[in-house]
Each structure stands twice: as structure tokens, then as C-alpha cells.
C-alpha positions, 0 to 999 in steps of 0.5 A: 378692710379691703382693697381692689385698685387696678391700674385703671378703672376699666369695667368688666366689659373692658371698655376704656373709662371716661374723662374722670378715670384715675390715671395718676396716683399723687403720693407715688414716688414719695415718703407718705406714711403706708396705712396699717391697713387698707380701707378700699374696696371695689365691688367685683363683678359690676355690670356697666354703668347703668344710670337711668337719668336723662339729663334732657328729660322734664320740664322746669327744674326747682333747682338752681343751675349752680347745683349742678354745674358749679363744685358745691356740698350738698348734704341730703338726709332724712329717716328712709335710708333707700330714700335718701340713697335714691336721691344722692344719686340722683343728684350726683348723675345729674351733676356729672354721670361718671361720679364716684360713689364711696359709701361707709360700709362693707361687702355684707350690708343688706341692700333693698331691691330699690338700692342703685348699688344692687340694680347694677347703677354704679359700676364697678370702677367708680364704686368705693366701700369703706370698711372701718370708717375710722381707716380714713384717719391720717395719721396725724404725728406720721404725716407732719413727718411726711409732709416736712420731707415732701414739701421744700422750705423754699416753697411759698407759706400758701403753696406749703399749706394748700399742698400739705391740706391736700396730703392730709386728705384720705387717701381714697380723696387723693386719687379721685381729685387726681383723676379729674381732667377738666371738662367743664363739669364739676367732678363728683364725690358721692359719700353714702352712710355718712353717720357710720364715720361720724365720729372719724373726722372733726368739723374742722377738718370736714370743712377743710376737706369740702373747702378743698374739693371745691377749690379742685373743682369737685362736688362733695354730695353726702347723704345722711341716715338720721338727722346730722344735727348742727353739722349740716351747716357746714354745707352750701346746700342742705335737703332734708326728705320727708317719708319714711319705710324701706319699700317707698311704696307711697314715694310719690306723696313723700316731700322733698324740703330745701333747709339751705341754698334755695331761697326762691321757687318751688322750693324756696322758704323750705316749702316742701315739694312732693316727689312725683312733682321732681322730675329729677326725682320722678325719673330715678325713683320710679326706676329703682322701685321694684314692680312687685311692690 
């Protein structure tokens, strides 16, 4: 496992970061349980964000307003991995450019040219690797113990139980909710090769942890390699990709399929909508795909 946490989240230019910048650290002057061993890890040498999505550009939208600018989970899967990466993406800059990207990996994952990590799209500040999964895990027993210390008996029955869901979130989650400063934007989590911990948290606590984040006013966004099975949902909003292959050499004809959340336009009735239709979509995939193919 590895971790880089500056004290702030400058990228390598040394520009100053944006409103969504971490600046406070929630668990600092308290009697937290250390982790055996540190999950994050930022990857070095990033270049500056950038996002090829303009906000301004296409036309008529197929999805709802609320998507993007309200705190919501969303949950995108389908069997091409750069696919289903590309269109996480996608989603989470339109919903709000400076998200945060962590994704159940570690340093020496192969990318495809078309990956956002490796076009440099996601910069350095906001990139998160998590390595293993399971590292995310409180520790249950450690925390109660914790948690009885920090939290004072005085406090209202509600105040100790939101108080004590957000100690018991990971700690990654801790920081970046800490980060946020309101700007009439959701603030976004974007979690990559979500099936690698699949098995480190229960349904319960995936519903109290997307519950949690957007009552704190944040996007959760998951993408999902394979089909999630009944755990999909759990989510406000599920979008299922039709397309396979790792080159997306025919991404145009692939179809984008509403599961949950839309029930009326293009893509209400889970009507399948090709891609080159999206300009969202359009925009951000003819971008990643290298010329070459």
C-alpha cells in the first residue's frame, strides 16, 4: 500500500488548488485508531488537469438536470473496462471539474492509450490509488473505542450517530468530505474498479456511506467492471453500457442504457441510446481515442 498526502493538494506546477482543495484534516487532535498500514497514494509527476469537457458545448441534454447538480449515486458498469472509465468520467466533470478520482488499484495497473488516468486528465491532487481494498476496512472493535472517547454522552442521540457514521467512513472519505467548501455544486467522488472491493464493505454500510455523502452534499459516482448484480440498487441513478473491447474502435455504434433514475426522453424506458448521439459522451470519447486506431 502506499500513501503521498501533502499539506495541500498543489499540482506540480504549483498552482494554488481549487475551492474543493483539502485544507482540514477531521480526525486531527483525536484518539482515532492508526491504520496498521496506509492505503492512499497519489501518483507522482501528474501533469495539470486536463479535462477535455466543456460544459457549454451540444445540444439538448438526455439527462435530467438533477444528475448534475444536486448530491446523488450513480452507478455505471458494463463489460469494456476503458468504456465504463471514459464515461465515469465524463459524468463526474460535468457534475463538477474538480473531483476526485480513487480507484481500487495499484501503481503497476496496465492503462489503454484511451485511459483519463494516462492522458494526464486527472491531476495529481485529486487522484487517489487504493491498494489493497480491504485496507479501507475500519476496524470495527478499535473504533467503538474510539468513537466513546470523541463523541461526549452529552451530545444529542442523532448528533452521536451522524457523528459516529461519519468516523466510521474511510478515511480517504473523511478528508475529501472535509475538503468541500460550498459553491453551489455538489462535490464529487468518482471510484473506479469498484468490483476489486466488492468484497470489503457490506450492502448496509454501502448504504450508509452513499446516504452519508449526500446529506454532506457530495456525488458518489461508481464505476463497475461486469455486471454489480442486486447491489445496483442501491443507487439513485444506475447506467448499464452496451459494447465490448478494450480499443473502442466502433464506440459510436455502442449504446448507453438507463437501468434506473430516467423514466422519460431519449433515454426513459431503458431505450438504449448510441453514444455518438450523447454529446457529453461524444465529446470526451472522441477525445481519449487514440488516432492510431
Amino acid at each position: 500500500m502506499f500513501r503521498t498526502v501533502p499539506g495541500d493538494c498543489r499540482g506540480p506546477s504549483g498552482r494554488g488548488a481549487s475551492s474543493h482543495t483539502p485544507n482540514a484534516d477531521p480526525t486531527a487532535g483525536t484518539d482515532l485508531p492508526t491504520p496498521a498500514s496506509d492505503p492512499l497514494h497519489r501518483l507522482p509527476g501528474r501533469e495539470p488537469n486536463r479535462s477535455p469537457v466543456d460544459p457549454g458545448r451540444g445540444g439538448a441534454s438526455p439527462f435530467p438536470g438533477t444528475l448534475f447538480h444536486q448530491p446523488h449515486s450513480v452507478l455505471v458498469f458494463g463489460p469494456s473496462r476503458p468504456l465504463v472509465r471514459l464515461t465515469l468520467f465524463a459524468f463526474a466533470s460535468r457534475t463538477n471539474p474538480d473531483f476526485h478520482w480513487v480507484e481500487f488499484s495499484s501503481r503497476a495497473t496496465e492503462r489503454t492509450p484511451c485511459d483519463p488516468v494516462r492522458l494526464g486528465w486527472i491531476p495529481d491532487g485529486r487522484l487517489w490509488l487504493i491498494d489493497p481494498p480491504h485496507s479501507l476496512k475500519p476496524n470495527d472493535e478499535s473504533m467503538s473505542a474510539a468513537l466513546s472517547k470523541i463523541i461526549s454522552e452529552e451530545e444529542p442521540p442523532e448528533s452521536r450517530s451522524r457523528l459516529a457514521e461519519f468516523l466510521r467512513l474511510p478515511e480517504l472519505s473523511q478528508r475529501i468530505i472535509a475538503s468541500q467548501t460550498p459553491d453551489g455544486h455538489p462535490g464529487v467522488i468518482a471510484v473506479s474498479e469498484v468490483q476489486q472491493a466488492s468484497e470489503t464493505f457490506t450492502s448496509s454500510r454501502v448504504v450508509s456511506i452513499l446516504s452519508l455523502h449526500q446529506d454532506l452534499g457530495l456525488s458518489v459516482l461508481v464505476g463497475h467492471y461486469s455486471p454489480p448484480g442486486i447491489g445496483r440498487e442501491l443507487f439513485d441513478f444506475v447506467f448499464r453500457l452496451r459494447g465490448a473491447g478494450d480499443s473502442l474502435g466502433d464506440w459510436k455504434h455502442y449504446e448507453l442504457i438507463c437501468e434506473k433514475g430516467i423514466v422519460s426522453g431519449p433515454l426513459g424506458n431503458h431505450r438504449p441510446v448510441p453514444l455518438g448521439e450523447i454529446s457529453l459522451l461524444d465529446d470526451v470519447l472522441s477525445r481519449a481515442r487514440p488516432t492510431d486506431t
